[in-house]
PASEBA-1860 file (N, C-alpha, C; in nm, 3 decimals):
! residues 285
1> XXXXXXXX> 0.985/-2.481/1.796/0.941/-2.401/1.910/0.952/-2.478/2.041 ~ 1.040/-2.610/2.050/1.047/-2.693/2.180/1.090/-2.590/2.286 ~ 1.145/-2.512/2.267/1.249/-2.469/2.378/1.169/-2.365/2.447 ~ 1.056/-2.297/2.374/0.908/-2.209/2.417/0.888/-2.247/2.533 ~ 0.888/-2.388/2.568/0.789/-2.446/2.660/0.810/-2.418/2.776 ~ 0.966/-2.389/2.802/1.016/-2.343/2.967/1.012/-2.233/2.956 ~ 0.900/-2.132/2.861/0.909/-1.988/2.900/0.780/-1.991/2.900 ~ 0.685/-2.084/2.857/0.509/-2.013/2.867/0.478/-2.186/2.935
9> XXXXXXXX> 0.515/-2.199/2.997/0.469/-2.341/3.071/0.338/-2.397/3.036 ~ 0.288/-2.471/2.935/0.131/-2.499/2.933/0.079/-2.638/3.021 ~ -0.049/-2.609/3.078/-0.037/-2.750/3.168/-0.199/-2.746/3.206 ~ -0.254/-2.754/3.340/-0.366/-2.680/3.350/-0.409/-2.545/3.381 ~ -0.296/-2.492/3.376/-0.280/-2.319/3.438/-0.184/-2.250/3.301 ~ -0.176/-2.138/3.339/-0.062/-2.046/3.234/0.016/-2.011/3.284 ~ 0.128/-2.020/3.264/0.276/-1.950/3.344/0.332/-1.820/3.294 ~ 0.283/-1.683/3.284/0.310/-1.583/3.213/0.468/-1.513/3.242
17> XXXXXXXX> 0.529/-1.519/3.111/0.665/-1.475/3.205/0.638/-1.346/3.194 ~ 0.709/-1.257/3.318/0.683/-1.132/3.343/0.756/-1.007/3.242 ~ 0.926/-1.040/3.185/0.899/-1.003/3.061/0.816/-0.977/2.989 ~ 0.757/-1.100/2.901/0.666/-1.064/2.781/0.504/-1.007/2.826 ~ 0.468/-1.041/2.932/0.368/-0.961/3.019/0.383/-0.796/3.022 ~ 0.489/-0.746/3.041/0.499/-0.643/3.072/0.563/-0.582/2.906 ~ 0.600/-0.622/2.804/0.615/-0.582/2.678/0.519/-0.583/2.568 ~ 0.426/-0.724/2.615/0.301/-0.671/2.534/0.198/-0.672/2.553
25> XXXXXXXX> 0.180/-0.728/2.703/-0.006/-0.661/2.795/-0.066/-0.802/2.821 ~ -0.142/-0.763/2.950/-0.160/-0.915/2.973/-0.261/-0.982/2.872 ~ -0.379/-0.952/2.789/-0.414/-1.017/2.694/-0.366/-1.104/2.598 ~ -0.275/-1.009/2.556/-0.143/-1.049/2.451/-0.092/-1.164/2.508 ~ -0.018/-1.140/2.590/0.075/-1.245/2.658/-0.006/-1.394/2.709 ~ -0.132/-1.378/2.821/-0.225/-1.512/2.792/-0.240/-1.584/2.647 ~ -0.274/-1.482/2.569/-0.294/-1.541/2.378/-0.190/-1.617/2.357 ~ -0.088/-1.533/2.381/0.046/-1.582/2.338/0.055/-1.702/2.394
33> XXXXXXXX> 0.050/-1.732/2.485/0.094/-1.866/2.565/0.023/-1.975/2.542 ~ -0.119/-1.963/2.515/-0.255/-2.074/2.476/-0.222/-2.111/2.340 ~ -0.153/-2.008/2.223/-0.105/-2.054/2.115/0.042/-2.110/2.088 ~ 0.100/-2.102/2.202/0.248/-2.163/2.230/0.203/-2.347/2.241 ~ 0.116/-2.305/2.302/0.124/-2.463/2.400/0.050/-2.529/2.237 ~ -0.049/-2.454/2.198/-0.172/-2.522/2.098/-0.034/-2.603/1.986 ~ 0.082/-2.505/1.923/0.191/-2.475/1.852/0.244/-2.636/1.869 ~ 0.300/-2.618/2.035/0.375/-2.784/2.080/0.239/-2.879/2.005
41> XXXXXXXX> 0.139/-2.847/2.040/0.070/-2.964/2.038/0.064/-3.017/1.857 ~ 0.023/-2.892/1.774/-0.008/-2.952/1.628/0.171/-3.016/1.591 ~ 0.309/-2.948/1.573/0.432/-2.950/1.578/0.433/-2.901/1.436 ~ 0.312/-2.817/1.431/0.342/-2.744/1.248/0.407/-2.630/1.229 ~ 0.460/-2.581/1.144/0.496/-2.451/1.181/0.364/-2.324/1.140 ~ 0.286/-2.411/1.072/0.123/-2.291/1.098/0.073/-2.383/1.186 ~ -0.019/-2.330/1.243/-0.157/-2.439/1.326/-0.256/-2.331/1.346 ~ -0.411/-2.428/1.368/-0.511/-2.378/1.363/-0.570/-2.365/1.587
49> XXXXXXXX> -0.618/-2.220/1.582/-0.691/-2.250/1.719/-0.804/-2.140/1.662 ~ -0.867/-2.243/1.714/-1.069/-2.165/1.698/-1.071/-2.052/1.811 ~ -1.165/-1.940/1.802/-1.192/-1.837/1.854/-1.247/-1.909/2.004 ~ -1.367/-2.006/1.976/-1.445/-2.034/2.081/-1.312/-2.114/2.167 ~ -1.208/-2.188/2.122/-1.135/-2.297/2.197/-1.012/-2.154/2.284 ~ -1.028/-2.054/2.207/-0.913/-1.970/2.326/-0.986/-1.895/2.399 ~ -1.140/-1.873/2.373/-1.223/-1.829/2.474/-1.230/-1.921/2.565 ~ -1.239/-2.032/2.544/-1.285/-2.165/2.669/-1.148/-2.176/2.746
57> XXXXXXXX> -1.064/-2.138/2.706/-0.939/-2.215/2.731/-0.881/-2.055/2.873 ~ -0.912/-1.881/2.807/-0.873/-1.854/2.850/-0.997/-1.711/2.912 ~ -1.105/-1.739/2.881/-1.206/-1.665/2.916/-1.194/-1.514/2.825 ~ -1.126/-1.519/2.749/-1.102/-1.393/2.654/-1.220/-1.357/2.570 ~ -1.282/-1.306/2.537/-1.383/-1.262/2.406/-1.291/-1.265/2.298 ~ -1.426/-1.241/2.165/-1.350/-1.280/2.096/-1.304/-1.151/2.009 ~ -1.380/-0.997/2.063/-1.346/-0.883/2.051/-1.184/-0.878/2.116 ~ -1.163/-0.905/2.234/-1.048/-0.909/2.292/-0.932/-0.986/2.254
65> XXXXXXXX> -1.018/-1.104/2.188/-0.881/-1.173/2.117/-0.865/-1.067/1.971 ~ -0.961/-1.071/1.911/-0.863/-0.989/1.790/-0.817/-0.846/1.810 ~ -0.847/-0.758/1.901/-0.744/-0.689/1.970/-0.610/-0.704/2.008 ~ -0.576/-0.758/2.086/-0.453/-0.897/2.123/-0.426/-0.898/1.979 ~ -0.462/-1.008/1.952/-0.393/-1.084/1.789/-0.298/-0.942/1.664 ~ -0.416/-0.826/1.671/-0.356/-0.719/1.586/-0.259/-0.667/1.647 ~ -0.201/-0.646/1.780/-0.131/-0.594/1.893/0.012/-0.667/1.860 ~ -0.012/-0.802/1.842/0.101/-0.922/1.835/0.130/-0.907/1.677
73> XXXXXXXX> 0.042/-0.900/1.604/0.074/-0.897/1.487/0.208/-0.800/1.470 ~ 0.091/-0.619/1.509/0.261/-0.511/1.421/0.345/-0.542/1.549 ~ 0.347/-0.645/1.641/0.498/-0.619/1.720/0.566/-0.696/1.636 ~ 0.564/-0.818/1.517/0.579/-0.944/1.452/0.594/-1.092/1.527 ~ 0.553/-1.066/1.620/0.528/-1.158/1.737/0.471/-1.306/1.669 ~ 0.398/-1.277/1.573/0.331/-1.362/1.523/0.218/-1.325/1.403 ~ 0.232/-1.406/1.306/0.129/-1.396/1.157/0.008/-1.489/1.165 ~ -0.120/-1.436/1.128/-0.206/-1.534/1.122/-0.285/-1.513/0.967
81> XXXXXXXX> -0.375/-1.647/0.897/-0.434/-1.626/0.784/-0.515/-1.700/0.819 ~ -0.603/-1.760/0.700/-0.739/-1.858/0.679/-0.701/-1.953/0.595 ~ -0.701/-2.078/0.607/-0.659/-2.149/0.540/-0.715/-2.296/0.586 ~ -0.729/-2.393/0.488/-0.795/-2.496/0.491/-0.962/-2.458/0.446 ~ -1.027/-2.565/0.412/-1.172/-2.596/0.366/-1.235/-2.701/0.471 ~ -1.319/-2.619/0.578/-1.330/-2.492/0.568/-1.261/-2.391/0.657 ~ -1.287/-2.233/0.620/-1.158/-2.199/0.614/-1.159/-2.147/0.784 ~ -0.993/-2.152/0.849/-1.004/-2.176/0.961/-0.864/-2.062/0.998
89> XXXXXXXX> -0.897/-2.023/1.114/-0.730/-1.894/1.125/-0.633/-1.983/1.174 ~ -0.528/-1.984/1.172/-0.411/-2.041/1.106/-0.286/-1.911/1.180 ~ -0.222/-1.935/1.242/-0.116/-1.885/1.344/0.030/-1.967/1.308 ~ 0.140/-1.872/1.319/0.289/-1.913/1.254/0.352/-1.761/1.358 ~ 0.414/-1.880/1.467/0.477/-1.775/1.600/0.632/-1.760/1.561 ~ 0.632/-1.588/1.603/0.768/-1.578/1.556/0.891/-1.594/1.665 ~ 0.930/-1.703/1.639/1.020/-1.769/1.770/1.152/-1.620/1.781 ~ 1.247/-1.604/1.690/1.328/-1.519/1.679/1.247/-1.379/1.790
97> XXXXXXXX> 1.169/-1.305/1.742/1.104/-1.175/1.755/1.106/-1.221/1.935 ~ 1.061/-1.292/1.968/1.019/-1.340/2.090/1.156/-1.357/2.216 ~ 1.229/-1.441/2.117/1.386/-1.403/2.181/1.441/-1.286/2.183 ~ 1.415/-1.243/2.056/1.480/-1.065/2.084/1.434/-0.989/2.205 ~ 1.319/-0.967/2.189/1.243/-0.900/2.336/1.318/-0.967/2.445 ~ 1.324/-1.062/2.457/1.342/-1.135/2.592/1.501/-1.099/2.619 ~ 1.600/-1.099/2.509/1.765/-1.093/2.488/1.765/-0.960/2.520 ~ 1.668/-0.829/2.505/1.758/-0.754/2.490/1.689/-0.700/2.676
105> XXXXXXXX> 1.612/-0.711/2.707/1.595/-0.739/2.862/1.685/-0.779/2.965 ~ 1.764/-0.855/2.894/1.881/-0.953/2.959/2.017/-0.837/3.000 ~ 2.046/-0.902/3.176/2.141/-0.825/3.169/2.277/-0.833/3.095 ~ 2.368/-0.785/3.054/2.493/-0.834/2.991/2.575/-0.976/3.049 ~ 2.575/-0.930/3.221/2.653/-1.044/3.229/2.584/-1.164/3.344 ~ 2.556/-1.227/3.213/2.455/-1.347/3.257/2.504/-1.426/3.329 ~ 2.636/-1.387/3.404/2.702/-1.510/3.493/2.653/-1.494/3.606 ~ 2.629/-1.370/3.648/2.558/-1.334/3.741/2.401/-1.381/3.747
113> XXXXXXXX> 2.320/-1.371/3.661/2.229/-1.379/3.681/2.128/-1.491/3.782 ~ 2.010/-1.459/3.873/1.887/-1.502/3.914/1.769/-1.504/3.907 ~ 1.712/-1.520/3.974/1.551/-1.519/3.957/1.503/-1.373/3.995 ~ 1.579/-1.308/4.060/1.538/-1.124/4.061/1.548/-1.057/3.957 ~ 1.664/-1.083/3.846/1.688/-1.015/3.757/1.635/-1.054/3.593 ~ 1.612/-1.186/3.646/1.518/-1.267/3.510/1.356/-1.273/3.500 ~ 1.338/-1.208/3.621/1.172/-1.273/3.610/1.118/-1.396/3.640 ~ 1.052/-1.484/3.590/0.992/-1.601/3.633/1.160/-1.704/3.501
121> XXXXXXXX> 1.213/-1.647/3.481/1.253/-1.766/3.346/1.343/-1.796/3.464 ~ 1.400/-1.915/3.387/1.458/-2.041/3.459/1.656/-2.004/3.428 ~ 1.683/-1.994/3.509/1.829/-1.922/3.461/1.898/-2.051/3.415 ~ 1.928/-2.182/3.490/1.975/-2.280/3.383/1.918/-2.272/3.228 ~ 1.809/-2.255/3.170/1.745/-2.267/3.082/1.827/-2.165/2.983 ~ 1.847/-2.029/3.053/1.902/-1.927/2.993/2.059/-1.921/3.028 ~ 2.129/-1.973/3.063/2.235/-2.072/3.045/2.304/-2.094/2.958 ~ 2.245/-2.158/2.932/2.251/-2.299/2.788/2.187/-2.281/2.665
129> XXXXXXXX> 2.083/-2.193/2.687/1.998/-2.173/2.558/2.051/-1.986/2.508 ~ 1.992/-1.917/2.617/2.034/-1.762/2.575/2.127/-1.679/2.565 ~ 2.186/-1.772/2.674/2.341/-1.689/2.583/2.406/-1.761/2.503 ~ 2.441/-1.814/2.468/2.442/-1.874/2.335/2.371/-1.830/2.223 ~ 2.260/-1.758/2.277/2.163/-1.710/2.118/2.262/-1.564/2.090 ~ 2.286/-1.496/2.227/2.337/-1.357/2.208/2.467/-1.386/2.162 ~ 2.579/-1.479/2.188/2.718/-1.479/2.134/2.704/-1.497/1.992 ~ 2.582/-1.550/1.956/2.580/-1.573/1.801/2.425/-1.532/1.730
137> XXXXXXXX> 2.405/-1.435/1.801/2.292/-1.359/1.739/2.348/-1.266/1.597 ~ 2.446/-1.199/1.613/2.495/-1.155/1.481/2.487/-1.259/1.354 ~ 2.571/-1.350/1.409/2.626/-1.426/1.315/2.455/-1.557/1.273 ~ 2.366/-1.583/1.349/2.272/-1.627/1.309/2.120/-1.529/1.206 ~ 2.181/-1.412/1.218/2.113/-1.316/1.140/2.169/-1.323/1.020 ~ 2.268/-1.314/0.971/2.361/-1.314/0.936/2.345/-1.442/0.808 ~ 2.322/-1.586/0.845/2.320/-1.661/0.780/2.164/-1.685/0.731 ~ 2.071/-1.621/0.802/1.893/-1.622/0.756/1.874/-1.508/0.610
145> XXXXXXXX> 2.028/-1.336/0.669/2.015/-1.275/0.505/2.063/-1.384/0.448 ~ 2.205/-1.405/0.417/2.271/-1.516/0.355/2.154/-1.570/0.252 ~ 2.090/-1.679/0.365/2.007/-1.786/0.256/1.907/-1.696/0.158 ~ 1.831/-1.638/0.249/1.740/-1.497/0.151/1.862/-1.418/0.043 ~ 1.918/-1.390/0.043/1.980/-1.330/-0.108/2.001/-1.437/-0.165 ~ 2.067/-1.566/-0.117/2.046/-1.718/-0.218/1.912/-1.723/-0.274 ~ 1.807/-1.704/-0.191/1.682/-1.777/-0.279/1.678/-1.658/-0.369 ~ 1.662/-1.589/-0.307/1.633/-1.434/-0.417/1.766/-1.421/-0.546
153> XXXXXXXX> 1.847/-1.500/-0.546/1.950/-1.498/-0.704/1.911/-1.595/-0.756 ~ 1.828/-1.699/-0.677/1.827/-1.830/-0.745/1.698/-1.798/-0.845 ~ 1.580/-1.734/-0.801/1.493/-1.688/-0.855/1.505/-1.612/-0.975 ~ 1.618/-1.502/-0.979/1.685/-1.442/-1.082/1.723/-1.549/-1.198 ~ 1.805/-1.574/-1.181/1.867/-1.653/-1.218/1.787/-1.792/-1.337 ~ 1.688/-1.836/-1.275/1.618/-1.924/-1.294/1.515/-1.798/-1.424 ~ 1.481/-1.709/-1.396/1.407/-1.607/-1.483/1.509/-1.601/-1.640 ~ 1.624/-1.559/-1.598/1.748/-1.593/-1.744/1.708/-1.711/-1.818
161> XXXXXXXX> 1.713/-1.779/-1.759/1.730/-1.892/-1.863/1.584/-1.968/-1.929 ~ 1.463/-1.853/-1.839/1.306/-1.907/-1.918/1.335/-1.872/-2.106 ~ 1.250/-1.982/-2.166/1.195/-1.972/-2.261/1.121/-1.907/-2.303 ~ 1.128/-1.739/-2.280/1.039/-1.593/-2.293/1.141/-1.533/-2.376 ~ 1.047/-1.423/-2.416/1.131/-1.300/-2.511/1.173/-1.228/-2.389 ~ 1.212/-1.170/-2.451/1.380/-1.085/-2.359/1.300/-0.982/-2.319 ~ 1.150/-0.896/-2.351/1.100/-0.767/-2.325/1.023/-0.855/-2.162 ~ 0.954/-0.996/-2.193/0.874/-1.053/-2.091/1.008/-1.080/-1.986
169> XXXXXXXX> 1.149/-1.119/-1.985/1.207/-1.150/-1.911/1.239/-1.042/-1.857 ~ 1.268/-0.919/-1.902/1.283/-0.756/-1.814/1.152/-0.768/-1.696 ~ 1.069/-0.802/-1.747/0.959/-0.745/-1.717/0.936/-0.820/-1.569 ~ 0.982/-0.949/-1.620/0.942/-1.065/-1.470/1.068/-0.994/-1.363 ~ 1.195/-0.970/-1.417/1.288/-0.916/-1.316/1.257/-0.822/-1.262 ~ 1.212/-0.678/-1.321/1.146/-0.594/-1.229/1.009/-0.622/-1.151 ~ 0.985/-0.704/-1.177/0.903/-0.735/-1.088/0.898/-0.822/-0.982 ~ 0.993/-0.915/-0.997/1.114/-0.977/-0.858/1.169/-0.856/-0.758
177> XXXXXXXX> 1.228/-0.762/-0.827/1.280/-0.638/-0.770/1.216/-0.555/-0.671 ~ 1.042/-0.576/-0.752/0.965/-0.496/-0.674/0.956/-0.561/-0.571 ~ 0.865/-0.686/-0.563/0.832/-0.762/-0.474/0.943/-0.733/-0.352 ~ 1.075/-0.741/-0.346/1.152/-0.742/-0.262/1.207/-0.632/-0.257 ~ 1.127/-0.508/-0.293/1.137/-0.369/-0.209/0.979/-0.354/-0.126 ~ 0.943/-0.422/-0.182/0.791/-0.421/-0.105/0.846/-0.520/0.015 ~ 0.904/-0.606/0.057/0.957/-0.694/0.143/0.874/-0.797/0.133 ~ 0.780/-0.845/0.038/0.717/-0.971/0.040/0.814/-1.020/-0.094
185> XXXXXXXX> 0.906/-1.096/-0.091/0.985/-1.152/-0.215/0.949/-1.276/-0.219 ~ 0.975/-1.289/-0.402/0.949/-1.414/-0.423/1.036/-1.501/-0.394 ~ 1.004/-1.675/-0.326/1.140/-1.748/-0.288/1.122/-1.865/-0.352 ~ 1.037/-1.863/-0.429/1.042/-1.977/-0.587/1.007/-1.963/-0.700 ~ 1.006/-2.056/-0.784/0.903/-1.980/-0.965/0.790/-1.993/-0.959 ~ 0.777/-2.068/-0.818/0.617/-2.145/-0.877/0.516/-2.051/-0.929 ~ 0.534/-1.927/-0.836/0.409/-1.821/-0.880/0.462/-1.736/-1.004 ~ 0.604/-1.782/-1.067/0.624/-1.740/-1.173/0.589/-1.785/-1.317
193> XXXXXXXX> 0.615/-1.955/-1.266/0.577/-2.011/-1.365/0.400/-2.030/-1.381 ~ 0.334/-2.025/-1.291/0.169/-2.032/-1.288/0.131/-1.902/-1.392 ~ 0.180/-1.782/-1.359/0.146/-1.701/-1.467/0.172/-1.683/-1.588 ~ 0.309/-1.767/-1.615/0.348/-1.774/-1.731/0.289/-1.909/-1.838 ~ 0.219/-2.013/-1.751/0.124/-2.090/-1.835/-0.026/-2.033/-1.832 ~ -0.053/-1.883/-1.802/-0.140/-1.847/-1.834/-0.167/-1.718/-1.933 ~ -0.069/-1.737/-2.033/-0.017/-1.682/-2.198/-0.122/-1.800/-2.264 ~ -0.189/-1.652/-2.322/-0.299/-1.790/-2.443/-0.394/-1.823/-2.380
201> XXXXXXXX> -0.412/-1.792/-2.243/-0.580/-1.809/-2.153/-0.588/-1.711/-2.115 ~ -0.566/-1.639/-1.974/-0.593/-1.535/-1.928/-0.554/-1.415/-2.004 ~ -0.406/-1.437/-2.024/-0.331/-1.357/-2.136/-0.305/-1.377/-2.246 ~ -0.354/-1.262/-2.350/-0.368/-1.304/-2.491/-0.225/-1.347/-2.510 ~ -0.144/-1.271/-2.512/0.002/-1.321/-2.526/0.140/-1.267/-2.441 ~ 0.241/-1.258/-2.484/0.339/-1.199/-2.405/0.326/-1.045/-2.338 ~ 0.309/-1.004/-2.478/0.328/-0.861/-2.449/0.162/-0.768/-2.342 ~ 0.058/-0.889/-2.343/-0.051/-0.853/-2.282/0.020/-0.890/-2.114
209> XXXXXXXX> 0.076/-1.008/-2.109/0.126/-1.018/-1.934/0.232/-0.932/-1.915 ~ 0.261/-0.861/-2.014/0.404/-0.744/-1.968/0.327/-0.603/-1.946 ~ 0.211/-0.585/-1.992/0.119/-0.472/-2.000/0.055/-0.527/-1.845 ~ 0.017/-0.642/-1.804/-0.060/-0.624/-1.728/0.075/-0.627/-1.528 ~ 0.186/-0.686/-1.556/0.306/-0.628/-1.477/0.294/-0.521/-1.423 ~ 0.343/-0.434/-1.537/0.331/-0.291/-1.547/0.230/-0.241/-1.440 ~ 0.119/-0.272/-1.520/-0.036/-0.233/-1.438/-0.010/-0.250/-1.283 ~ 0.012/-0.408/-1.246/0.024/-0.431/-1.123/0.122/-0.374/-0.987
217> XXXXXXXX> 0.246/-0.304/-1.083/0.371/-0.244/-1.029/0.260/-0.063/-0.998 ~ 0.257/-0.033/-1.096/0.201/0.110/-1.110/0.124/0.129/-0.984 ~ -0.001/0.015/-0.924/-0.085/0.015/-0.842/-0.064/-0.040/-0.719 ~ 0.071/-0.096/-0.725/0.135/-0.110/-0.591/0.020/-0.253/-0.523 ~ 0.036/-0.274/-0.629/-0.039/-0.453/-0.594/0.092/-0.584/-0.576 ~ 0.080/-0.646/-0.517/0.172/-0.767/-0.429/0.160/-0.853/-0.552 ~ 0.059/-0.902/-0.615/0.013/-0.999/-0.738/0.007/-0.946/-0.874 ~ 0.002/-1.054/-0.944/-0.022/-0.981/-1.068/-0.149/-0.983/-1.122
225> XXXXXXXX> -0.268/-0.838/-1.178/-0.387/-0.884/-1.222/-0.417/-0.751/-1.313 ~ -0.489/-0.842/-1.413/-0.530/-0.755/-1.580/-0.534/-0.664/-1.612 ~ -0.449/-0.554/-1.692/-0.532/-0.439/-1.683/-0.670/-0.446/-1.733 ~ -0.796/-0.374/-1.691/-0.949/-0.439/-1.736/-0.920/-0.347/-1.910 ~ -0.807/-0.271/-1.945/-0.854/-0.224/-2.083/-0.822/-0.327/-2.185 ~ -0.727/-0.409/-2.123/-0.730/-0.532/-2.232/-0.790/-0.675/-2.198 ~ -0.848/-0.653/-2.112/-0.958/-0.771/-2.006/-1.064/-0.822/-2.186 ~ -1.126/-0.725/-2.212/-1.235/-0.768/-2.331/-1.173/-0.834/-2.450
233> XXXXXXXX> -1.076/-0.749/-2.511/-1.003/-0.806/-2.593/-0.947/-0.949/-2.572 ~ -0.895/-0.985/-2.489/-0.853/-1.119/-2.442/-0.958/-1.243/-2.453 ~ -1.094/-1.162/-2.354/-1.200/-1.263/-2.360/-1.262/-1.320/-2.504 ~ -1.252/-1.228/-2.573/-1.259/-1.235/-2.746/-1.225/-1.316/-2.790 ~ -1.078/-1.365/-2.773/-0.996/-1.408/-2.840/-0.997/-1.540/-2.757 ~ -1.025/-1.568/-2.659/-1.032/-1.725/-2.604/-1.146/-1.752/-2.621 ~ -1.293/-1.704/-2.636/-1.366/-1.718/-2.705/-1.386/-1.748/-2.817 ~ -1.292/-1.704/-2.917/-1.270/-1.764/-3.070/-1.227/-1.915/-3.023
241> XXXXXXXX> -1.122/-1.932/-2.988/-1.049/-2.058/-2.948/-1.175/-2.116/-2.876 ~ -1.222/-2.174/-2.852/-1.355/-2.229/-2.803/-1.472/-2.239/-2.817 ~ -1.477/-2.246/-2.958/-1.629/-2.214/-3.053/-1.601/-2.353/-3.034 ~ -1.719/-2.454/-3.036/-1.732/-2.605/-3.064/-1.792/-2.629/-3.197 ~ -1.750/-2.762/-3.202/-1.820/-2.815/-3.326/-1.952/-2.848/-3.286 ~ -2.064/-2.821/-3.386/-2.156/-2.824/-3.429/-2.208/-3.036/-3.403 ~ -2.280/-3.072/-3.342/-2.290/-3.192/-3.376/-2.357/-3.274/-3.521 ~ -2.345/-3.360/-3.598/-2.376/-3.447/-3.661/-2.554/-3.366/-3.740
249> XXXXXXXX> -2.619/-3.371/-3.654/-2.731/-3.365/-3.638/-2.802/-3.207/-3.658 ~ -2.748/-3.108/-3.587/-2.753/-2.960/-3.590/-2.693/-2.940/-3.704 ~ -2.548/-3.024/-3.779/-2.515/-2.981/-3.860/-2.628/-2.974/-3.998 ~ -2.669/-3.101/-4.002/-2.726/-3.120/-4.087/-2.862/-3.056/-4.101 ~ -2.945/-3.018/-3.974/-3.051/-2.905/-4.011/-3.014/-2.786/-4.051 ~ -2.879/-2.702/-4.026/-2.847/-2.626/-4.016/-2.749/-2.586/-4.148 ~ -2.738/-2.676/-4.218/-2.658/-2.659/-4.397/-2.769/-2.647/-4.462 ~ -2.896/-2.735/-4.440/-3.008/-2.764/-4.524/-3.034/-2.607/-4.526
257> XXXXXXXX> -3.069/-2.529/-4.399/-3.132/-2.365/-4.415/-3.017/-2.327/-4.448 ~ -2.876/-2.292/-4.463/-2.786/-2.223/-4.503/-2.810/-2.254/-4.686 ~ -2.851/-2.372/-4.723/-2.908/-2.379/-4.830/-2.967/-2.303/-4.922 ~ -3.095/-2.300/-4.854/-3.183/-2.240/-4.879/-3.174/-2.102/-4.844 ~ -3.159/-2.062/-4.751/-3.120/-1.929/-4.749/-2.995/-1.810/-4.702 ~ -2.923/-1.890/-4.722/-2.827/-1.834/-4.699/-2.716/-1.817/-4.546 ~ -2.605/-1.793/-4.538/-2.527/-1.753/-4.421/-2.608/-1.669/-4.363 ~ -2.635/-1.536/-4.462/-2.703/-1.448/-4.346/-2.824/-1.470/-4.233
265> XXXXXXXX> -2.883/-1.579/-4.253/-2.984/-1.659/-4.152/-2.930/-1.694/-4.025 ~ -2.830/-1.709/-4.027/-2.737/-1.733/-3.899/-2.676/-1.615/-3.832 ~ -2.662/-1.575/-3.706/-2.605/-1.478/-3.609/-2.519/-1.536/-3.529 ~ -2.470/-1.422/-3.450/-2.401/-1.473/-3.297/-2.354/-1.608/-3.337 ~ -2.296/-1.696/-3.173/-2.230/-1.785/-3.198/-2.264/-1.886/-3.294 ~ -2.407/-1.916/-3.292/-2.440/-2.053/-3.436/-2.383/-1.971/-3.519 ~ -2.368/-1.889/-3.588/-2.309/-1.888/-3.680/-2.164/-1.920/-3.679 ~ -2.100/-1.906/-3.587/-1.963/-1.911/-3.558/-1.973/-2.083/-3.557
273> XXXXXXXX> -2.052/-2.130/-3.511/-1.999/-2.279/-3.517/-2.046/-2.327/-3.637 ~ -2.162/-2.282/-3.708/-2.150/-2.323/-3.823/-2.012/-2.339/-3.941 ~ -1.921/-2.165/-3.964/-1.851/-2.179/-3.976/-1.765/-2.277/-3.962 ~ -1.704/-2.282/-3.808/-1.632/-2.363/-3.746/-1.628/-2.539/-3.850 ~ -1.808/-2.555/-3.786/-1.758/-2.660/-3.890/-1.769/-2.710/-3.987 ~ -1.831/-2.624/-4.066/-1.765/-2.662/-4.240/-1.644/-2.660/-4.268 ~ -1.525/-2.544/-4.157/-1.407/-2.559/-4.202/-1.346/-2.691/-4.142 ~ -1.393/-2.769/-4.057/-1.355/-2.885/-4.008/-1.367/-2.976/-4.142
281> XXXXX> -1.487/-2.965/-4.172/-1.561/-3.094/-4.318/-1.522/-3.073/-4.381 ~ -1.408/-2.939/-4.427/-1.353/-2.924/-4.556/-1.498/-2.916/-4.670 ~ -1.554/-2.817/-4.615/-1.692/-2.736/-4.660/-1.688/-2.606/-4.701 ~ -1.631/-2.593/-4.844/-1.686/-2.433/-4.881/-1.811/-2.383/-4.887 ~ -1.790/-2.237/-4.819/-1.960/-2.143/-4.790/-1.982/-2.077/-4.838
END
């Protein structure tokens, strides 16, 4: 975002260019600029600015900032979330979106251009920097699909050759498919493979994470989560897997009354760990 800086000048004042002033309102556009400069300062491509630090900074409320902020949001001007412990809003400016507005403002023939026809921007600046974006604005769109259908085959691709049955590997592809008709696509395994080491914990087995897909596609959910009709059944069954052994000590009060009176003296889980571990001791009951 270096090149921001000769369009929202940050310093002890704000330099609003009259463009983006007049495209998305002066609230917007102050926001915009206090998180330009905040942007230079972290050099992340998210960064954090507190409610109270863009009130101090620009006398805004903080009703007025999230007005603003939702305003910037559906233009795609810019995304914000919560993130970090503890949790803090988190801003990722959309440099492209920002040029567009500004490019398509622009007159065609920028040889001409001045300070009447540009607004406050700096015509050397737009020179050297903007037209150059417009001679190869096609062709830089162009190579951003490019890499996005790369990550998105590589993802495919990488799904073929998992160590799943062929009904769970349908299942993960349509659901790659979805994701990227929904326009949030996946652009690694990681969140593929996280669910798939959770076969045998969360999910009883294959065909329970292909049931619960399904579920998640049907309901037009972004993630994947349980259907609740096989939620109990599951818990059951990792519950079996996690009966403990009985210690040393419990065991031994606890054979003495099976003794004497029998298994049926035992319920619920003691009984289950009793079980449990006589079959450990190689203990018929």
């Amino acid at each position: 975002m270096g090149f921001l800086k000769n369009i929202f000048n940050g310093s002890s004042y704000f330099m609003l260019n009259k463009v983006i002033l007049k495209e998305v309102g002066l609230d917007e556009a102050v926001i915009l600029s206090c998180l330009i400069e905040a942007g230079e300062l972290f050099e992340k491509e998210w960064f954090y600015q507190t409610v109270e630090t863009v009130e101090e900074l620009t006398t805004i409320t903080e009703y007025r900032q999230n007005r603003a902020l939702k305003n910037l949001e559906k233009m795609g001007i810019l995304e914000r979330k919560l993130m970090g412990l503890p949790a803090k809003r988190h801003f990722r400016i959309n440099v492209e979106k920002i040029i567009d507005i500004l490019s398509n403002k622009l007159p065609k023939n920028l040889g001409n251009c001045n300070h009447k026809n540009l607004g406050n921007l700096d015509p050397n600046f737009y020179g050297t920097y903007t037209q150059n974006f417009m001679d190869n604005k096609e062709i830089k769109y162009k190579e951003i699909k490019d890499k996005k259908n790369s990550i998105n085959k590589d993802v495919f691709s990488s799904v073929e050759i998992l160590e799943v049955g062929e009904e769970l590997k349908s299942k993960l592809l349509e659901y790659i498919e979805y994701r990227k008709e929904m326009k949030k696509p996946l652009n690694s395994m990681r969140s593929i493979k996280e669910v798939i080491n959770k076969i045998g914990k969360e999910y009883a087995d294959e065909k329970d994470l292909c049931n619960s897909i399904s579920h998640s596609i049907e309901r037009g959910w972004i993630g994947i989560f349980k259907d609740k009709d096989t939620k109990h059944k599951t818990h059951a069954q990792i519950e079996e897997k996690e009966i403990a052994v009985l210690s040393e000590e419990n065991f031994e009060i606890m054979y003495n009354q099976y003794k004497n009176y029998g298994i049926e003296i035992f319920t619920g889980p003691k009984k289950k760990q009793f079980i449990k571990t006589c079959e450990v001791k190689g203990i018929q009951i």
